[in-house]
C-alpha positions as CSV (number, residue, x, y, z in Angstrom):
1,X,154.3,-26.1,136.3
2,X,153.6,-22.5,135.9
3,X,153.0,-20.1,133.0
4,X,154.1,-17.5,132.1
5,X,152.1,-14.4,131.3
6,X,152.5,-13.6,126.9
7,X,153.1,-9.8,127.7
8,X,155.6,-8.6,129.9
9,X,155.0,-5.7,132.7
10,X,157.3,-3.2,131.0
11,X,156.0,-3.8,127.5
12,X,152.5,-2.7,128.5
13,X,153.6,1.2,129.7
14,X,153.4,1.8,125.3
15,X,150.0,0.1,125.0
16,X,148.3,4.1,124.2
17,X,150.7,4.4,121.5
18,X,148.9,2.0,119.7
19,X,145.6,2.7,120.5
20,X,143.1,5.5,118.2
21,X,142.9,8.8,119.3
22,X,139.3,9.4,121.6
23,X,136.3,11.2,119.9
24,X,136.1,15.2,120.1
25,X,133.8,16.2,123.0
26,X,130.6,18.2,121.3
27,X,130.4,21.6,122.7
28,X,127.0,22.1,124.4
29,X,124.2,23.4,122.2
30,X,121.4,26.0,123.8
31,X,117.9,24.9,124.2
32,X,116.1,26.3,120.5
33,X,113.2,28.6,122.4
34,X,109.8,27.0,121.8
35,X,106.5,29.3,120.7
36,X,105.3,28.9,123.6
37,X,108.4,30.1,125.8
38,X,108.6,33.6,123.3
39,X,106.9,36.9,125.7
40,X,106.0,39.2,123.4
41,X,104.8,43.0,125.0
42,X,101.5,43.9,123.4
43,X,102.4,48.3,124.2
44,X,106.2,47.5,123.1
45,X,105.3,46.1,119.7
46,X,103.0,48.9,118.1
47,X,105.5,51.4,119.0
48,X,108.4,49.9,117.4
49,X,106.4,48.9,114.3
50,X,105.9,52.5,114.2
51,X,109.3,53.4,114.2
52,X,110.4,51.1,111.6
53,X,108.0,52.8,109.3
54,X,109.7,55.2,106.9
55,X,108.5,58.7,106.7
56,X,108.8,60.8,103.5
57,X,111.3,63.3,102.9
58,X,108.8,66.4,102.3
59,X,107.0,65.5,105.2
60,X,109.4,65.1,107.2
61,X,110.9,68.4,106.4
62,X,108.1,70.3,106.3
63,X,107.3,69.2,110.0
64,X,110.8,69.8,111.1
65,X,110.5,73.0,109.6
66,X,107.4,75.2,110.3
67,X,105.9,77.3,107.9
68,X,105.7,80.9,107.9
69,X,102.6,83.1,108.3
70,X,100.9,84.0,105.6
71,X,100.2,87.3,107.1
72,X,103.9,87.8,108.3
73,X,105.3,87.3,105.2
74,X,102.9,89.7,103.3
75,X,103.4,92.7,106.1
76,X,107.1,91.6,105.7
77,X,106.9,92.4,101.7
78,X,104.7,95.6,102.2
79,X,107.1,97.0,104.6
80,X,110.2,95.9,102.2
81,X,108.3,97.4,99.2
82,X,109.5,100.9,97.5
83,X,107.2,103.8,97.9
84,X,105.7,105.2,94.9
85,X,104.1,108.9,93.7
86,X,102.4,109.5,90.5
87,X,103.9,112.5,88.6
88,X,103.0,114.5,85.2
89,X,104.7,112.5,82.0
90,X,107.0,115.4,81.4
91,X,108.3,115.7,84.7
92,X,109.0,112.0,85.0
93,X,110.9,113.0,82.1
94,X,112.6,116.0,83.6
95,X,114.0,113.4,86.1
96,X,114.6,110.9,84.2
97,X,117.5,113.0,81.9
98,X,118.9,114.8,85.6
99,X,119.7,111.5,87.1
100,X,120.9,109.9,83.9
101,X,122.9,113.1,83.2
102,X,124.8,112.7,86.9
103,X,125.3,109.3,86.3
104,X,127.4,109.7,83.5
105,X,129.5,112.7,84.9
106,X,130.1,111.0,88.5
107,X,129.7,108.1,87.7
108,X,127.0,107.9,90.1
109,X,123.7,109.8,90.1
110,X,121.1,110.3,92.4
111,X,118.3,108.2,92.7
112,X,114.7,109.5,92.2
113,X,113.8,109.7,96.2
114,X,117.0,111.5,97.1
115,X,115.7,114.0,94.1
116,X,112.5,114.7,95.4
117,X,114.0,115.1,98.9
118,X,116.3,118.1,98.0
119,X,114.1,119.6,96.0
120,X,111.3,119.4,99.0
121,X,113.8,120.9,101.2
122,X,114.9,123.9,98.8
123,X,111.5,124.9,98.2
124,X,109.7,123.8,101.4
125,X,108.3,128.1,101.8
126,X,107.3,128.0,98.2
127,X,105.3,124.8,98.4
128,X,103.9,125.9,101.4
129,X,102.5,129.1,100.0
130,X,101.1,127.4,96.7
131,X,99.2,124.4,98.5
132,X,97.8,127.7,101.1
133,X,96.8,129.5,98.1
134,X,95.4,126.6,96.9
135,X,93.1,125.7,99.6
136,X,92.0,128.8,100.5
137,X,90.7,129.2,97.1
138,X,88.3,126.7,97.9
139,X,84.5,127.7,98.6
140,X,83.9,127.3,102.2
141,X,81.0,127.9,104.2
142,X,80.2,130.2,107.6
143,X,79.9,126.4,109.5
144,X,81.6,124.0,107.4
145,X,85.1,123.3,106.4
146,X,83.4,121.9,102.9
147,X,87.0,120.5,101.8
148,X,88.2,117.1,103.1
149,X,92.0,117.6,103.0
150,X,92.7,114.1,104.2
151,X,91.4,112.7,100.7
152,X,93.6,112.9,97.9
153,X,92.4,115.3,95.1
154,X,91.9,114.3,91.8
155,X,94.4,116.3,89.2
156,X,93.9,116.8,85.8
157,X,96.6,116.0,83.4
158,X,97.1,116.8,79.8
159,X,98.8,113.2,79.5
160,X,98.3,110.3,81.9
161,X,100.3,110.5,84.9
162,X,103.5,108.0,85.2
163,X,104.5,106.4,88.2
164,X,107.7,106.9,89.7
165,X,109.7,105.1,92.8
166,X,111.2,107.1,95.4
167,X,114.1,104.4,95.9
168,X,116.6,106.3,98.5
169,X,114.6,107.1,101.0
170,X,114.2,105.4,104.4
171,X,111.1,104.7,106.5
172,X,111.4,107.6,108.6
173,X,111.8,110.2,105.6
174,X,108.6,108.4,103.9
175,X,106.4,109.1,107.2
176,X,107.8,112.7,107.2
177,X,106.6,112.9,103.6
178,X,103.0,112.2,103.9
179,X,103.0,114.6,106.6
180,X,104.3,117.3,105.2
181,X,101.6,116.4,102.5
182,X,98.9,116.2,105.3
183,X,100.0,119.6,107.0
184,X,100.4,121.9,104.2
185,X,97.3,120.8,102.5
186,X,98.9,119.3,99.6
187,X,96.2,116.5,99.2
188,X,98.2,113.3,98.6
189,X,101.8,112.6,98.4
190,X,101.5,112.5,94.8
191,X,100.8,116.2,94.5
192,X,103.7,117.1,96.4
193,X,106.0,115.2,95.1
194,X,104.9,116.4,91.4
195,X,104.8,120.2,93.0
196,X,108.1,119.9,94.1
197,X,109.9,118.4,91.3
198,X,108.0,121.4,88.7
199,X,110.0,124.2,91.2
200,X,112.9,121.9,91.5
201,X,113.0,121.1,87.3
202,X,111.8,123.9,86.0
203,X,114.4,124.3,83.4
204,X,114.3,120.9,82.1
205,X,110.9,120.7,82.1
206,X,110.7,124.3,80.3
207,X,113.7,122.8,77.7
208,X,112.1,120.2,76.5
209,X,108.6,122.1,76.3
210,X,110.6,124.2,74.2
211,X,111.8,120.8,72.1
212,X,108.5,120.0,71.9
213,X,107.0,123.0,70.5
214,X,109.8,123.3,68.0
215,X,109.1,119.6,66.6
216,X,105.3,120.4,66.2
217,X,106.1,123.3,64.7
218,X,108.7,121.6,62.2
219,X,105.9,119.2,62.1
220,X,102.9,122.0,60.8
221,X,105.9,123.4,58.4
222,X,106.3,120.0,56.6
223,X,102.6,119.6,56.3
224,X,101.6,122.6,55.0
225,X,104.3,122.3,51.9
């Protein structure tokens, strides 16, 4: 007698129905690198533990930016820098009230360079007879010239003599200047300038010697009662 199987054929087709679900397959993991698989380059590394080093900011801007000369920058100021002539107190005075006197009825006045240059130009044959006179006064010899023109000559002054700049006037005009003062004998630039400005001023500068010898004799009044 035969027997029969417990599970029929057909019943069997559901059997994964009732089975668990498999495991998850583990994704592959990369080999870890060992000390003794790690190349290191020994001229690669000093340079890039170079470059991770920070630098400072002033340093870094003062090599991306180069200094200046020294010299450069001095030759740059001297040739920036106003030219000056030394002048007796009571013409700096003369000029002084003129310029401030056109300022106030223009609006604008001249400045103390453009001055000096008109009044070189309106009197150039007059200065050029005084400073003649002037150095042919000088004792000379039968074979020397005795009388170095190219020095400046010392001038006496009843008060110390003020300093004056000659803003207005460009390079050019300042060369042309100490020429003039070289050529007609004048002695510096100083001494023409002032020479110039006495011809130019000459009725300021006699007004307010006047002033003066009115307030000193106001002065010898007062004293004397």
């Amino acid at each position: 007698m035969s027997r029969k199987g417990a599970f029929k054929a057909d019943d069997l087709d559901d059997i994964d129905d009732l089975l668990p679900p498999p495991p998850p397959v583990a994704a592959p993991v990369a080999p870890v690198p060992t000390p003794e698989t790690v190349r290191v380059d020994p001229v690669a590394a000093p340079t890039a533990a170079k470059s991770t080093r920070k630098v400072p900011a002033k340093a870094a801007a003062e090599t991306a930016t180069p200094k200046r000369p020294r010299q450069t920058a001095v030759r740059a100021r001297a040739t920036q820098s106003t030219p000056e002539a030394h002048v007796a107190a009571v013409v700096a005075e003369a000029l002084r009230q003129v310029t401030h006197r056109e300022k106030q009825q223009r609006g604008r006045g001249r400045s103390y360079g453009e001055v000096v240059l008109d009044a070189i130009e309106q009197f150039e044959t007059e200065l050029r007879d005084h400073f003649a006179t002037a150095a042919a006064a000088q004792p000379k010899g039968r074979l020397f010239q005795r009388v170095d023109h190219s020095r400046p000559r010392r001038r006496r002054h009843a008060e110390p003599p003020v300093k004056i700049p000659l803003a207005g006037i460009i390079t050019t005009d300042v060369e042309s200047l100490d020429t003039l003062a070289e050529e007609w004998h004048a002695g510096s630039r100083s001494a023409l300038v002032d020479q110039a400005l006495k011809f130019y001023l000459a009725e300021e500068i006699a007004e307010r010697a006047g002033d003066a010898e009115d307030s000193e004799t106001s002065a010898d009044n007062s004293a004397a009662i």
